[in-house]
C-alpha positions as CSV (number, residue, x, y, z in Angstrom):
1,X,-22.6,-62.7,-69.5
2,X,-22.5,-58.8,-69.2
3,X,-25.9,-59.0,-67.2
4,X,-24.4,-61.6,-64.8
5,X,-21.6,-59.5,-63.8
6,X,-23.9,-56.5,-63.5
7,X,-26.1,-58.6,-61.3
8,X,-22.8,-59.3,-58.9
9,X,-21.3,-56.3,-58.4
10,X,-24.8,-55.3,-57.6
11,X,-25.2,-57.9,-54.9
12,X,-21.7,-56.8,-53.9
13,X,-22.7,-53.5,-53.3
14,X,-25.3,-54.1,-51.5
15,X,-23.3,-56.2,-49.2
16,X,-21.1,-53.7,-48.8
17,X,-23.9,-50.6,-48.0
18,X,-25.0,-53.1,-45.2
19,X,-21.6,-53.4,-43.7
20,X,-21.2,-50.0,-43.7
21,X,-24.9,-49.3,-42.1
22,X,-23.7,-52.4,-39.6
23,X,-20.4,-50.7,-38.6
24,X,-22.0,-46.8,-38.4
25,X,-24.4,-48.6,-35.6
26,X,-22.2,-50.8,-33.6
27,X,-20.3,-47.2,-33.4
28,X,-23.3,-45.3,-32.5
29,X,-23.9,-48.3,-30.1
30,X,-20.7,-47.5,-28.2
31,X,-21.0,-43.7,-27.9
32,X,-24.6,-43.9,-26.5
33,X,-23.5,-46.6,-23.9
34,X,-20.6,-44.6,-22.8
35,X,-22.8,-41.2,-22.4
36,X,-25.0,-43.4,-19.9
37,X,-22.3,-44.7,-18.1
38,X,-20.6,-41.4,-17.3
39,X,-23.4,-40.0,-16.8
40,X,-24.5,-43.3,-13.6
41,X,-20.9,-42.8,-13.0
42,X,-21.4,-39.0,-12.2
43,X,-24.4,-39.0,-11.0
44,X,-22.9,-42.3,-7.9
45,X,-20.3,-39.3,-7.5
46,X,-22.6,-36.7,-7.1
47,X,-24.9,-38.6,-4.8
48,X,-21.9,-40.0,-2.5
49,X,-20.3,-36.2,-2.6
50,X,-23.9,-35.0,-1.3
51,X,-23.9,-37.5,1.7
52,X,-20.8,-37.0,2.8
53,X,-21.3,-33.6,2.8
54,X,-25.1,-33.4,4.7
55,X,-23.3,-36.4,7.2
56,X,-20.6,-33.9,8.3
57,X,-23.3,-30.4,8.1
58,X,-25.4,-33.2,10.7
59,X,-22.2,-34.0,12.9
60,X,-21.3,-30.5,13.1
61,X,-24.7,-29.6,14.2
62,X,-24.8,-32.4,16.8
63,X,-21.8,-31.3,18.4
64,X,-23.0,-27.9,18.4
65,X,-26.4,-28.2,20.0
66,X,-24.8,-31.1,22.4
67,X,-21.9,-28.9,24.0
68,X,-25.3,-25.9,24.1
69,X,-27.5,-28.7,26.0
70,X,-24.4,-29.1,28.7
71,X,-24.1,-25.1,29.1
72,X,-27.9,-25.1,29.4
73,X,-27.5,-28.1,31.4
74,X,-25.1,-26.8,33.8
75,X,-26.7,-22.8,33.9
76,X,-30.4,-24.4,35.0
77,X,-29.1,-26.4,37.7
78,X,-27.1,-23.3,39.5
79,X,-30.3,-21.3,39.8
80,X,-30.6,-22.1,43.2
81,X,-27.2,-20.9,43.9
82,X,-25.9,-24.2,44.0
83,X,-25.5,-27.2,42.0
84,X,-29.1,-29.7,41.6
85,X,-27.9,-32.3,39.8
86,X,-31.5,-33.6,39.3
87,X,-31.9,-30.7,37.1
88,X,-28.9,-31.3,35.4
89,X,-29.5,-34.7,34.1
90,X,-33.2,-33.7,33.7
91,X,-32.2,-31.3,31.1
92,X,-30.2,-33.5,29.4
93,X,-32.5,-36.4,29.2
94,X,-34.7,-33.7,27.3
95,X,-32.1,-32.6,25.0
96,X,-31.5,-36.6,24.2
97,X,-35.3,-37.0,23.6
98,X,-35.7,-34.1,21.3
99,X,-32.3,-34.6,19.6
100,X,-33.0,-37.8,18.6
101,X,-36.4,-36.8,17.2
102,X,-35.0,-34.1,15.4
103,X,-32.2,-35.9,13.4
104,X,-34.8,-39.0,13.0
105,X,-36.2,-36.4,10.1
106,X,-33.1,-36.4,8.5
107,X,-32.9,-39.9,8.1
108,X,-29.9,-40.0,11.3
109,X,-30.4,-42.4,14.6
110,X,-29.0,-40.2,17.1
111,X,-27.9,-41.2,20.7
112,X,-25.6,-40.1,23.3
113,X,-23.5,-41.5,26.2
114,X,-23.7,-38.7,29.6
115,X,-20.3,-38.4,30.9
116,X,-19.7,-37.7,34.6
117,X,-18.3,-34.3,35.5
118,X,-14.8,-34.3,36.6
119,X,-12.0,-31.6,37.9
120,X,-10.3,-30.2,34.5
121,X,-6.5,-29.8,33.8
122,X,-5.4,-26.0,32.5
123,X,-5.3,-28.0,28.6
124,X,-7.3,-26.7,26.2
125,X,-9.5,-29.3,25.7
126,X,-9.4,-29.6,29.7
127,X,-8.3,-33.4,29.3
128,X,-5.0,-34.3,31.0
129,X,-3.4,-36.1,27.7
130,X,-5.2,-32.6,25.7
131,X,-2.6,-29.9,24.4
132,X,-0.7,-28.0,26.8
133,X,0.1,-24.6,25.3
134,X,-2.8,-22.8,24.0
135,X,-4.8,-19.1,23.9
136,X,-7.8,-19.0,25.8
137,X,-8.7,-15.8,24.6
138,X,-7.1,-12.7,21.7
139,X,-7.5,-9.2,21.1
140,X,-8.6,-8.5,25.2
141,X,-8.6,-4.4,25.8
142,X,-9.4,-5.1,29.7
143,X,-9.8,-7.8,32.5
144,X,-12.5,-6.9,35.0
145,X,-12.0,-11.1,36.5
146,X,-9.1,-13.5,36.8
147,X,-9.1,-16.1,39.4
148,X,-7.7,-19.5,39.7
149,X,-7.6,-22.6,42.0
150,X,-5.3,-24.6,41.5
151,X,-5.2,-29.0,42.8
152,X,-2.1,-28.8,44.8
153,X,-1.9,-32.5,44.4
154,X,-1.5,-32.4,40.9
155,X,0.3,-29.6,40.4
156,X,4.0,-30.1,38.7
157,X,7.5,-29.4,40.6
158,X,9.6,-26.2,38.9
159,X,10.7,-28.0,35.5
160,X,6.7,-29.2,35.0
161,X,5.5,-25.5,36.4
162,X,1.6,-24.1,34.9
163,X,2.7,-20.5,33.3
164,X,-0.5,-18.3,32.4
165,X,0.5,-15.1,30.7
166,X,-0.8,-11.9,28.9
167,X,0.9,-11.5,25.8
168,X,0.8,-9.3,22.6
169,X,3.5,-8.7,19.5
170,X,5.6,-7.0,22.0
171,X,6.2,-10.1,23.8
172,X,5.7,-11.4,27.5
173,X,3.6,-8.2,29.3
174,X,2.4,-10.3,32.2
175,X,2.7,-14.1,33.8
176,X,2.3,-16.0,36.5
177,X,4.4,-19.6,37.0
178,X,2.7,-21.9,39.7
179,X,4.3,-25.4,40.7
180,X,5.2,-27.5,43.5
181,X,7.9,-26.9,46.1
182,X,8.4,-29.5,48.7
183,X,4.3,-30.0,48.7
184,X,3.9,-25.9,49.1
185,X,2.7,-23.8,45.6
186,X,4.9,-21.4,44.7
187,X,3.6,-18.7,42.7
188,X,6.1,-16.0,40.7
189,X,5.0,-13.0,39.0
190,X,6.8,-11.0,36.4
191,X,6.5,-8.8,33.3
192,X,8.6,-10.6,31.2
193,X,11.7,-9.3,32.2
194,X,11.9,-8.6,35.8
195,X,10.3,-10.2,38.9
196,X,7.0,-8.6,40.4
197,X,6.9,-10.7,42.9
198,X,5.8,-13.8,44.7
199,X,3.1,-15.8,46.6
200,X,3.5,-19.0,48.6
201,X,1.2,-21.4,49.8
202,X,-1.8,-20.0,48.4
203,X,-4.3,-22.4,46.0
204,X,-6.8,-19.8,45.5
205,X,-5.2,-16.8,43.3
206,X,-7.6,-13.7,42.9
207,X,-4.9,-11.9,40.7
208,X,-7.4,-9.2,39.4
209,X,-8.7,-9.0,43.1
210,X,-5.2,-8.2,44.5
211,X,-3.9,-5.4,42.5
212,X,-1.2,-4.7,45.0
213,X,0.4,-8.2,44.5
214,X,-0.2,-9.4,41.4
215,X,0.0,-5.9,39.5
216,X,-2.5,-7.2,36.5
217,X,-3.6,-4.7,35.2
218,X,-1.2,-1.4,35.7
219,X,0.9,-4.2,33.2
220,X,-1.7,-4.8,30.4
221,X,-5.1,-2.2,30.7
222,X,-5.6,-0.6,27.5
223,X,-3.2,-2.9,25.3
224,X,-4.3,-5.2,22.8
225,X,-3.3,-9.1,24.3
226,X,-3.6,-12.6,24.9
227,X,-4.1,-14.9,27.3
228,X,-1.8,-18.3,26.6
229,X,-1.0,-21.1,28.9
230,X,2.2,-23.1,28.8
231,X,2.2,-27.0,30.6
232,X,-1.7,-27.2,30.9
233,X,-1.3,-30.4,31.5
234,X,0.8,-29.9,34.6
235,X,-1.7,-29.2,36.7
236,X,-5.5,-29.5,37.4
237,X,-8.1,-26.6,38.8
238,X,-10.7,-24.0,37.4
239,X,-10.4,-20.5,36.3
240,X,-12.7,-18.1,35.6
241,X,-11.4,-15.0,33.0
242,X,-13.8,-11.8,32.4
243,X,-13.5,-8.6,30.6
244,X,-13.6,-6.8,27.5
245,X,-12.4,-7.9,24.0
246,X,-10.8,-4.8,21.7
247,X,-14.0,-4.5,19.9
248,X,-16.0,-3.3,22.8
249,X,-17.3,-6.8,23.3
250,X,-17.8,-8.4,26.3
251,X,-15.9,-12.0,26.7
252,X,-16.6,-14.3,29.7
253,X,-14.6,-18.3,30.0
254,X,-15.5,-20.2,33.1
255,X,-14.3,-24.0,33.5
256,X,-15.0,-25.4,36.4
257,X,-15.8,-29.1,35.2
258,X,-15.2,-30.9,32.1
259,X,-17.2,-33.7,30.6
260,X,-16.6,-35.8,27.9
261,X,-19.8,-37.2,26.4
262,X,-19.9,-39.5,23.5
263,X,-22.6,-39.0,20.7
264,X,-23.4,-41.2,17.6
265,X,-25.4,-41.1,14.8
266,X,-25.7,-43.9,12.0
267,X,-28.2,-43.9,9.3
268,X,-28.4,-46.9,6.9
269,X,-25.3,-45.4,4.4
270,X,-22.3,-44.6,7.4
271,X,-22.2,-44.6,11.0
272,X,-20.6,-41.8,13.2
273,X,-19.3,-41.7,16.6
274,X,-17.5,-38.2,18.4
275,X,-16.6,-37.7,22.2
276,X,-16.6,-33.9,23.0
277,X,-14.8,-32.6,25.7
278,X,-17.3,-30.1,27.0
279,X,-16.4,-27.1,29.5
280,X,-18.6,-26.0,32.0
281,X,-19.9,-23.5,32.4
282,X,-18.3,-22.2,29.1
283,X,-17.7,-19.6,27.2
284,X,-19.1,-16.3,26.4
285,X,-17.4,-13.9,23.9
């Protein structure tokens, strides 16, 4: 009787060991499969993080090398003097061929739409609908050039007037308010506080040319300024803005035209698609 009860609690405990084995594994089960999931689940993370991030370093380089191909573009076909548009879209059907080429290595289809060049507004994207008050340039010691030529026909009536003005933490030093009157331009000049003076009639504005009118630089030579525009989207016309930066540097911005290209890349994870409002010829600083 006393061996048959031995022989159960025996089996009992043996059942019981085996449970216990059981249970330990389904539990070391579960740990191991939810180390492998975080670590798929981190490693999707990682690998999506990556893309995105080498997709926008490849964007950032396209738009780069694009709005270079247009300087480039624009510099080659003025060597003449004047402007060979054969050259011009010669270069750029190049720049297409090896761009495409390039970024094909990196796994990218790269192509982009040429834009026609067209007559910029004073924004500072030199789109009409692009922001009107802006800097062009900071921290200018001197400014050997400064012309503009202002569209007439686009150009704004006294409550939509184009101001250009040299600035710095003192305030106003310098500015120039151009706008319509009865179909005439009406340029006034001032330092902020008092009139300098005028000019009527005139589309062509050599301020730094005319020292005796537009008084340029006895008002900002030597000072540490900027050089903002208010309404750009007032008016239409080039400018061309030379000198010397603070620093010693020289600084050069030239818009004459503005083109708006379109470039895309896809590859086989995201597609990607930019228009770049391009100045030409640019900017040196």
């Amino acid at each position: 009787m006393r061996d048959l009860e031995r022989e159960r609690i025996k089996e009992f405990d043996d059942n019981a060991q085996l449970l216990l084995l059981a249970g330990f594994a389904v539990g070391v089960g579960i740990v191991v499969l939810t180390i492998m999931l975080n670590n798929v689940i981190y490693a999707s993370n990682i690998a999506s993080e990556s893309s995105i991030d080498t997709s926008r370093y490849e964007i950032a380089n396209a738009i780069q090398i694009t709005t270079e191909a247009y300087e480039d573009a624009y510099k080659a076909s003025m060597e003449s003097g004047s402007f060979d548009n054969t050259t011009y879209e010669q270069h750029l059907k190049v720049y297409e061929d090896m761009a495409s080429k390039n970024f094909a290595i990196s796994g990218f289809t790269f192509y982009f739409e040429n834009n026609t060049r067209s007559e910029p507004y004073y924004t500072q994207n030199g789109l009409s609908d692009g922001r009107d008050n802006w800097t062009i340039v900071s921290n200018v010691n001197i400014t050997d050039i400064f012309v503009i030529e202002v569209n007439s026909t686009t150009l704004g009536d006294s409550s939509d007037s184009l101001l250009i003005a040299a600035t710095n933490n003192s305030g106003t030093l310098w500015s120039i308010e151009l706008y319509n009157s009865s179909g005439t331009i009406q340029a006034n000049i001032s330092d902020g506080t008092s009139s300098i003076g005028s000019v009527t009639g005139s589309s062509y504005l050599n301020i730094t040319g005319d020292i005796a009118t537009y008084q340029f630089q006895s008002h900002t030579d030597g000072k540490d300024y900027s050089i903002n525009v208010r309404g750009g989207g007032n008016s239409a016309g080039d400018f061309t803005l030379q000198g010397k930066l603070t620093n010693g540097d020289d600084y050069r911005f030239a818009r004459y035209w503005i083109v708006n290209p379109t470039i895309t890349m896809h590859s086989y994870e995201m597609e990607m698609t930019r228009t770049l409002p391009i100045s030409l010829p640019g900017r040196v600083a």
